[in-house]
C-alpha positions, 0 to 999 in steps of 0.5 A, a space after each residue: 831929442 834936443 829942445 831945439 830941434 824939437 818942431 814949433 808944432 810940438 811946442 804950440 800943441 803941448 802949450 794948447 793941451 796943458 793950458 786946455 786942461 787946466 782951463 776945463 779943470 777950472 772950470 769944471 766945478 762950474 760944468 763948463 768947458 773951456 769952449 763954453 767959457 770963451 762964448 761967455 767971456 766973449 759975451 761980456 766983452 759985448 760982442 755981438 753974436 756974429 762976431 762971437 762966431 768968428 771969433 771962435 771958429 777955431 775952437 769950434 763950427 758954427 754950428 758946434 757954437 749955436 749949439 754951445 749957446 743954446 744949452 747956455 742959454 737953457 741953463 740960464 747963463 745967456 739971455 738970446 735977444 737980438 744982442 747975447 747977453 749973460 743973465 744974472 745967473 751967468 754974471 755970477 758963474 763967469 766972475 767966479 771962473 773969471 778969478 780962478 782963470 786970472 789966477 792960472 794965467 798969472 801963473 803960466 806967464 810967470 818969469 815972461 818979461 813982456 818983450 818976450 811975450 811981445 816977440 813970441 806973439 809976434 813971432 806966432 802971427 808971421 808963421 800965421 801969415 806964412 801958412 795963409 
């Protein structure tokens, strides 16, 4: 079949599917996944644990997310005061992914100019708001 002729979709599930493996086999030698990783770089980015919820719906529910929390914070990644913070530990393991997942994004942007990322993340939120 024709690349143009090939429905968004397709496209939008083959980039999520290659970046998603990518992204847990990076991560894996840390045992977590790409999930657990968003919590905790949402952690360090400082948001509180309600806006870390929304945020994340799309990847998974609420309560799939307190969980994810929980087994961080037991494995001694997160600190669950009224504010989720990364404990040492935590710090030490997102810096490390942090490198290797900068490495993976430097690469899937390779010879994308950033008007062309611009339009294609402008493009992808007008279908949002047409499918609302």
């Amino acid at each position: 079949m024709d690349k143009m002729k090939l429905p968004i979709g397709y496209y939008l599930k083959k980039t999520d599917n290659l970046l998603t493996e990518r992204i847990n086999k990076i991560h894996s030698d840390f045992g977590l996944t790409r999930t657990e990783w968003q919590i905790m770089n949402s952690i360090h980015e400082g948001v509180d644990k309600n806006t870390l919820l929304t945020q994340l719906l799309e990847f998974a529910s609420i309560e799939q997310l307190n969980e994810l929390i929980t087994e961080l914070s037991k494995r001694s990644f997160v600190e669950e005061t009224p504010l989720l913070k990364l404990t040492d530990r935590g710090e030490e393991i997102f810096k490390s992914c942090l490198q290797k997942q900068t490495e993976l994004r430097q690469k899937s942007m390779q010879n994308i100019t950033e008007q062309e990322y611009i339009q294609l993340i402008t493009t992808l939120e007008k279908i949002i708001d047409n499918l609302k």
